[in-house]
C-alpha positions as CSV (number, residue, x, y, z in Angstrom):
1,X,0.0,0.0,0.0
2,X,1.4,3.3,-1.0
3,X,1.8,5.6,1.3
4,X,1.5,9.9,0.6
5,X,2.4,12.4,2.9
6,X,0.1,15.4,2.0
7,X,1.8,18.5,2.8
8,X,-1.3,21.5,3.1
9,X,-2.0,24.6,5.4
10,X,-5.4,24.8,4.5
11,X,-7.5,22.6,6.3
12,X,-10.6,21.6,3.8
13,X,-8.2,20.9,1.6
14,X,-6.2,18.7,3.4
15,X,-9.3,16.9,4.9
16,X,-10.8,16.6,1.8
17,X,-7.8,15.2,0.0
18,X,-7.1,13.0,2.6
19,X,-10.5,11.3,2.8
20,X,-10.6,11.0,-1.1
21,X,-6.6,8.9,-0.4
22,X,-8.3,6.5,2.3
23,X,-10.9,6.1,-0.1
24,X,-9.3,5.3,-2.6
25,X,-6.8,2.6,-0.6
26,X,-4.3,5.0,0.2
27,X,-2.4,5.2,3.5
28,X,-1.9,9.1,4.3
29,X,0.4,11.1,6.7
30,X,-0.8,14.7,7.0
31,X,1.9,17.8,7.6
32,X,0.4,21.4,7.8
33,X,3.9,23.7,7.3
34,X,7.3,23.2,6.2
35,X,9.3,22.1,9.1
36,X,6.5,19.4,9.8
37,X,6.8,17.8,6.1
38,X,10.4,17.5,6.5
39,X,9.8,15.7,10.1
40,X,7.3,13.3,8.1
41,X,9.4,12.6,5.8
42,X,12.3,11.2,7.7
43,X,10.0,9.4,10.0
44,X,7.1,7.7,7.6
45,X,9.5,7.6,4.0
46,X,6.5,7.8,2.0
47,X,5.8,6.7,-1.7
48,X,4.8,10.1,-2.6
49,X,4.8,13.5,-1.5
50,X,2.0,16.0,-2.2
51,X,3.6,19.3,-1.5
52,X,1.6,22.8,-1.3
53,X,4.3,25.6,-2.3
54,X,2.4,28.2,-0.5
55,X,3.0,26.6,3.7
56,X,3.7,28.2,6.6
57,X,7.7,28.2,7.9
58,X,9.3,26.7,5.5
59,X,8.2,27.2,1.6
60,X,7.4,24.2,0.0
61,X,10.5,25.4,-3.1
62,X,12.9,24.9,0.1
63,X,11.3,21.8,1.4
64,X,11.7,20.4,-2.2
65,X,15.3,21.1,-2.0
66,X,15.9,19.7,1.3
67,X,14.3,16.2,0.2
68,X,16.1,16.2,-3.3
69,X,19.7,16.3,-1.1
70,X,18.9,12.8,0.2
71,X,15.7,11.1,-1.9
72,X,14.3,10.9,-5.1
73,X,10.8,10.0,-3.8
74,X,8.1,11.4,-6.1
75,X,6.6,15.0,-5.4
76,X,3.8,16.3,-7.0
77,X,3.9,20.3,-6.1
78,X,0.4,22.2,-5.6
79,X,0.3,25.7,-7.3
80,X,-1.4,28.8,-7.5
81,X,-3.6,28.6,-10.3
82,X,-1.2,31.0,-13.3
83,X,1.8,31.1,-10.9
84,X,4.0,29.9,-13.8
85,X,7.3,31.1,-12.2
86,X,6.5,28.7,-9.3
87,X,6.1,26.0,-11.7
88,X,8.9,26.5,-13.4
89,X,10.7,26.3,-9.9
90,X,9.2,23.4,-9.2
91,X,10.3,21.3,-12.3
92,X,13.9,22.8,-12.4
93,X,14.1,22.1,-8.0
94,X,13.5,18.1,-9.0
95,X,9.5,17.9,-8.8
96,X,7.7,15.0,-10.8
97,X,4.6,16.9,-11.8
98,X,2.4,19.7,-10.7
99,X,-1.1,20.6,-10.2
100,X,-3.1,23.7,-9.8
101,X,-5.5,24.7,-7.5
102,X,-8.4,24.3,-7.5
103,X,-8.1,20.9,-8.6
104,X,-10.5,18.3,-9.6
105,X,-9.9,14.9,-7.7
106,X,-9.7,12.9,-10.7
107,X,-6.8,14.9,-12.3
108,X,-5.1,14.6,-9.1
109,X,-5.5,11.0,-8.5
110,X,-4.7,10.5,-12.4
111,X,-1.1,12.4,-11.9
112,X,-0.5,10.7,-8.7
113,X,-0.9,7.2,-10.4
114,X,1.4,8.1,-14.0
115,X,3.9,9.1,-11.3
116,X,3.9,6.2,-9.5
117,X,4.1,4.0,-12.5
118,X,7.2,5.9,-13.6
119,X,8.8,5.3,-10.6
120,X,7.7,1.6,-10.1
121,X,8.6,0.8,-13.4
122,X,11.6,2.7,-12.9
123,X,13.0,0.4,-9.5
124,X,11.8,-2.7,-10.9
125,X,14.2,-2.6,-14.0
126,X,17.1,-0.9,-12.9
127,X,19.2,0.0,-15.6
128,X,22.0,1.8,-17.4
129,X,21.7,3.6,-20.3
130,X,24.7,4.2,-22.6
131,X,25.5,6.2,-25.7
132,X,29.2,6.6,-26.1
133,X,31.0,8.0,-23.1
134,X,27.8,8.6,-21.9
135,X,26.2,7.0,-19.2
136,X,22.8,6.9,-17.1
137,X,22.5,5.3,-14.1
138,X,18.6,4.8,-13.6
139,X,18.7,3.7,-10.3
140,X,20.9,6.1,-9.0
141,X,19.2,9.0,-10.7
142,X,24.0,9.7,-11.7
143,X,24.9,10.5,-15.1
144,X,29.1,10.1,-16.2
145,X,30.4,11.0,-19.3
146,X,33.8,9.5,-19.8
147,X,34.1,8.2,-16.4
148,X,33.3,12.0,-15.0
149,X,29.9,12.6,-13.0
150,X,28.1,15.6,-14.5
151,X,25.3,17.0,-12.4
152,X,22.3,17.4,-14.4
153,X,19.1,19.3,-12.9
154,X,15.9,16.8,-12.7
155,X,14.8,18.4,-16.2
156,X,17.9,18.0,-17.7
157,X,18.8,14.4,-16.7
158,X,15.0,13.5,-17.9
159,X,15.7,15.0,-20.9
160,X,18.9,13.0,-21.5
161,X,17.1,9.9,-20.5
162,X,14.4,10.8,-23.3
163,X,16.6,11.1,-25.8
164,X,18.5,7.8,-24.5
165,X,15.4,6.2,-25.2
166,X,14.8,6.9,-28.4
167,X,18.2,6.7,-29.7
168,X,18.8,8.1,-33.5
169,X,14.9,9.1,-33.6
170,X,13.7,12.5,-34.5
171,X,11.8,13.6,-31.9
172,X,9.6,16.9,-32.1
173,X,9.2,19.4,-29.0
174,X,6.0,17.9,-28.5
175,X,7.1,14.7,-28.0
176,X,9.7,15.6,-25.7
177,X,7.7,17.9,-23.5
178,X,5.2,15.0,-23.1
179,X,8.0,12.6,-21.8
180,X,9.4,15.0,-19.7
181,X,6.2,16.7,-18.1
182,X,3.2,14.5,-19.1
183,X,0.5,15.8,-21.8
184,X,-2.1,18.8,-20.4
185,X,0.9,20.9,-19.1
186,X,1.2,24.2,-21.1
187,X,4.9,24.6,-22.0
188,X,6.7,26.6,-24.3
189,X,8.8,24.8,-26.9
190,X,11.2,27.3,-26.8
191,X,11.7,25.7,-23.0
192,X,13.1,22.4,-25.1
193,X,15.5,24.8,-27.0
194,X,16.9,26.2,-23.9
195,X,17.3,22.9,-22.2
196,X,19.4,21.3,-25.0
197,X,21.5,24.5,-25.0
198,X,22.5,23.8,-21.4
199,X,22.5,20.2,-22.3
200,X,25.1,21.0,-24.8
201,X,26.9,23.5,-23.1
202,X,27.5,20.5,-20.1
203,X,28.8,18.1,-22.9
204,X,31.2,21.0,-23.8
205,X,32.3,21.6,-20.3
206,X,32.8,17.8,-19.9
207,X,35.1,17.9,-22.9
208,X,33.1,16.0,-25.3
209,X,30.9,16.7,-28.1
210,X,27.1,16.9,-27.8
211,X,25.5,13.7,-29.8
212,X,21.8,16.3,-30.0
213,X,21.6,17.4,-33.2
214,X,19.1,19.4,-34.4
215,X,16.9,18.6,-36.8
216,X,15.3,21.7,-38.8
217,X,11.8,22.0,-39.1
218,X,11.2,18.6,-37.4
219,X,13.0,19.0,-33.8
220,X,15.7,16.9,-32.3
221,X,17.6,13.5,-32.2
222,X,20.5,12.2,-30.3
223,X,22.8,10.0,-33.0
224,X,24.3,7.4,-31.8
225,X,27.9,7.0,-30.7
């Protein structure tokens, strides 16, 4: 049984959500500011984190960044509905998904299970993924090229993995923002452009040339090495 430690100030909310969790099998663990979640977390080590950004104390950006030093447990962040800035905070700080309030349950139980999948699917076939001098450890969430760890934000690594996985295919902006953030999410494609520039600007840095080649009019492949 999965267990999601729902991180919310607002009390109707978190009642509600938690009822519609038990409900739905679900064991919960409830945490009402920043400096609680973090206590939760160490003591329950739950499946999946629901995290409001807008908590007392701590924010739930810095709570984000306290978990990622230690754990790659799933977080879904809870937004202000249009605060894109905190969204895009969210993503780059290491967070899974996101939804906005107000929320429908359905949407939110939908995105908690794709998440889970991911990362189900993702510990029971632990992996490494290889093109040339570089490599991804899946399980580890560590990527090397030649022999040399590069650190990577969540975005870019998930990026990287994308392109690992389809390996000398074209793949469009679309297609790439819908690995990387699911489909409904309203992202730029100029976001992808940026991303590959600091992906290639890391390959650079690590002394090697970047295997993501752009491909006009169409989008972007990785050839293989």
């Amino acid at each position: 049984m999965e267990k999601i430690l729902i991180v919310e100030d607002d009390e109707g909310i978190s009642s509600f959500v938690n009822a519609e969790l038990m409900h739905e099998g679900y064991q919960t663990v409830l945490a009402a500011d920043g400096n609680q979640a973090l206590q939760r977390f160490k003591e329950e080590n739950p499946s999946l984190i629901l995290l409001d950004i807008m908590i007392p104390g701590i924010n739930g950006i810095e709570v984000l960044q306290q978990i990622r030093k230690t754990s790659s447990v799933p977080v879904i962040m809870v937004t202000a509905l249009g605060q894109t800035e905190d969204k895009v905070s969210a993503l780059n700080g290491g967070a899974d998904d996101y939804i906005s309030k107000p929320f429908e349950i359905e949407e939110l139980l939908a995105r908690m299970a794709a998440v889970l999948r991911r990362t189900t699917s993702s510990k029971e076939n632990p992996a490494i993924l290889q093109n040339g001098p570089l490599k991804l450890d899946l399980q580890n969430m560590k990527a090397t090229i030649a022999g040399q760890e590069i650190i990577f934000s969540k975005t870019e690594y998930m990026m990287l993995k994308c392109f690992l996985d389809n390996l000398g295919k074209i793949l469009t902006r679309q297609q790439i923002i819908e690995y990387i953030w699911g489909k409904g999410h309203f992202i730029d494609d100029n976001t992808v452009d940026v991303y590959v520039g600091y992906l290639r600007t890391k390959f650079a840095g690590a002394g090697d040339n970047s295997p993501i080649k752009t491909v006009r009019g169409l989008g972007y492949k990785m050839e293989g090495r």
